[in-house]
C-alpha positions as CSV (number, residue, x, y, z in Angstrom):
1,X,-225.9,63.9,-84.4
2,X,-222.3,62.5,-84.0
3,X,-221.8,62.9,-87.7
4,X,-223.6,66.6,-87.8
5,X,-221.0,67.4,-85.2
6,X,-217.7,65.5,-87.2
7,X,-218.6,67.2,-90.5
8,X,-218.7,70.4,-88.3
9,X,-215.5,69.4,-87.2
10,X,-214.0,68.7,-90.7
11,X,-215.8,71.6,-92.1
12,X,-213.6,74.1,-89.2
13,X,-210.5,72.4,-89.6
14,X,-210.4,72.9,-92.7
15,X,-211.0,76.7,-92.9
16,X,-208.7,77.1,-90.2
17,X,-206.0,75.3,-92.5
18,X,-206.0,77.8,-95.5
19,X,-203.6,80.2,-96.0
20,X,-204.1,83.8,-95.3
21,X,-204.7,86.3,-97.7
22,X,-201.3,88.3,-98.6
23,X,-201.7,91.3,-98.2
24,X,-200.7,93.6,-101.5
25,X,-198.0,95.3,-100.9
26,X,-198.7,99.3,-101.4
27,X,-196.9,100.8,-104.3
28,X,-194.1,103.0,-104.1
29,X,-193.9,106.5,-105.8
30,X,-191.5,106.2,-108.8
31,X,-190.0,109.5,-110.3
32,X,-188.9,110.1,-113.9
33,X,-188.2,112.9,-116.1
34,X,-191.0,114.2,-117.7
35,X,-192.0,112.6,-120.8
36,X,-193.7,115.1,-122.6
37,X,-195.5,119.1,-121.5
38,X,-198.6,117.1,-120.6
39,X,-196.7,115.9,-117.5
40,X,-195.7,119.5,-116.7
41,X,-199.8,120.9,-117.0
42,X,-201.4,122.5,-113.7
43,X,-200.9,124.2,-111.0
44,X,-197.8,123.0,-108.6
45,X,-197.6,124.2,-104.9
46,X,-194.4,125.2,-103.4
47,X,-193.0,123.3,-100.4
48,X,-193.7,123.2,-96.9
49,X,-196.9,125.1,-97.5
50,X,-195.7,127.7,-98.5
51,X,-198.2,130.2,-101.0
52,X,-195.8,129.7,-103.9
53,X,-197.2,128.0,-106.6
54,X,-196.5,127.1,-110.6
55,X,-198.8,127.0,-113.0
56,X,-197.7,125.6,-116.4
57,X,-200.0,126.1,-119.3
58,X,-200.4,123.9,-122.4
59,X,-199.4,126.8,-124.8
60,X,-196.0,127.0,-123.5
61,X,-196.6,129.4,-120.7
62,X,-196.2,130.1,-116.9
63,X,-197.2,131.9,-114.0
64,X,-195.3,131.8,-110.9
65,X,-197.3,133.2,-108.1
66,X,-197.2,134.1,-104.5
67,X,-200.2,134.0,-101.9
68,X,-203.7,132.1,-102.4
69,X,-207.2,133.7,-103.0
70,X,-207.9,136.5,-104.4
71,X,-204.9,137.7,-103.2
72,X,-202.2,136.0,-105.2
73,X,-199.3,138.1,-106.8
74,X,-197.8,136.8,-110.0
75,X,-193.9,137.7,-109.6
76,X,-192.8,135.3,-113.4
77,X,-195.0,135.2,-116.4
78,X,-193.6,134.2,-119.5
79,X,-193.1,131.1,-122.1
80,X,-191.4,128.1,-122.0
81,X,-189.6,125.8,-123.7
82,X,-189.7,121.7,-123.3
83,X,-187.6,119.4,-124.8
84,X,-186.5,115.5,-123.8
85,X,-187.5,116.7,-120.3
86,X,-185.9,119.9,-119.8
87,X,-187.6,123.1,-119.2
88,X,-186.1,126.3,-120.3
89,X,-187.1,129.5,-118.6
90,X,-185.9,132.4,-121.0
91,X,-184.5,135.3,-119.7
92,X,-187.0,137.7,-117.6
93,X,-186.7,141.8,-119.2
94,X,-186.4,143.1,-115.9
95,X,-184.2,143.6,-113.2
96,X,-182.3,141.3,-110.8
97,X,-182.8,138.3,-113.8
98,X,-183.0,140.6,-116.7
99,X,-180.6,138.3,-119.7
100,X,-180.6,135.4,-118.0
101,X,-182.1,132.4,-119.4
102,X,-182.1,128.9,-117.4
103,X,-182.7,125.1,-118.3
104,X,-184.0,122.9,-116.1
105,X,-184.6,119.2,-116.3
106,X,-188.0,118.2,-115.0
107,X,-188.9,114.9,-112.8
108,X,-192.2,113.9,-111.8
109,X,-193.0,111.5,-109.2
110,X,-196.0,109.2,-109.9
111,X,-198.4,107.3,-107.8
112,X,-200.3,104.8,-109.3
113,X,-200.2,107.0,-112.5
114,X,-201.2,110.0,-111.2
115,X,-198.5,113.0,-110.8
116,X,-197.9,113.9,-107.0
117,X,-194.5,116.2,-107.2
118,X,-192.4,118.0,-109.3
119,X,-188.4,118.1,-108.8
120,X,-186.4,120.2,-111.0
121,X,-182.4,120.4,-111.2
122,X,-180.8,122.8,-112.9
123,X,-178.7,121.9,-115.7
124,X,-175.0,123.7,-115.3
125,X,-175.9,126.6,-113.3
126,X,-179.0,129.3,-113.4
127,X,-177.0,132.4,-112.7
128,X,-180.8,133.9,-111.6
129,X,-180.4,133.3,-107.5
130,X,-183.8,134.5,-107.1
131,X,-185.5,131.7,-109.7
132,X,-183.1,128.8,-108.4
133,X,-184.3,129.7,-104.9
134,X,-187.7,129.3,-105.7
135,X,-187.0,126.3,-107.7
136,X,-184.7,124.3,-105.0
137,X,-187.8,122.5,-103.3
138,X,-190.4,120.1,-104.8
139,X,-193.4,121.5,-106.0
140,X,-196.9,119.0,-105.1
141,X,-199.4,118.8,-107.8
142,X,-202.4,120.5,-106.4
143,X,-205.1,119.7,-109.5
144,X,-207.8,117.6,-108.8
């Protein structure tokens, strides 16, 4: 019985003696500029929760589009350009941007891989007030 109880002993001690289990530290987001249109693909909400949202499309277009639903108003739709991580938005025909093109360069912020926001900064100056406006804030990646 004594030596039941000292193996016991030894056995407890000895678990109590290991070291404890790091924990793994949690990664943090890194951002970059985008490395090709397939980082740019799907649909972007606006900040804040706001019911402004981006869709780029593989083909080289966009919508950008106000509300949610059924009730969503596209106010940009047009084509692209990408290149080394710039976007260009060409000029809109109409009226207040009408002639006024705009290049952008893109950064995405990753998590473990997977695209969580979208930060663009203008390159020069987009002399379009009402597209830099919409395009001063980070945009969260909303597909699944």
């Amino acid at each position: 019985m004594k030596k039941l109880a000292l193996l016991l002993l030894v056995a407890v001690l000895l678990a109590a003696c290991q070291p404890a289990a790091t924990p793994q530290p949690t990664p943090a987001p890194v951002e970059a500029l985008a490395g090709s249109i397939d980082d740019l693909v799907g649909v972007w909400g606006g900040p804040h929760d706001s019911a402004q949202k981006l869709e780029f499309k593989a083909d080289g277009t966009i919508q950008m589009f106000y509300g949610s639903g059924n009730q969503r108003d596209i106010i940009v739709e047009g084509s692209y350009t990408f290149d080394s991580g710039k976007i260009t938005f060409p000029a809109p025909p109409v009226a207040p941007c009408k002639d006024q093109p705009a290049t952008y360069q893109a950064y995405i912020t990753k998590l473990v891989g997977e695209r969580i926001s979208l930060r663009m900064q203008v390159v020069g100056s987009d002399p379009c007030v009402d597209r830099a406006n919409s395009l001063s804030s980070p945009f969260q990646f909303n597909n699944p």
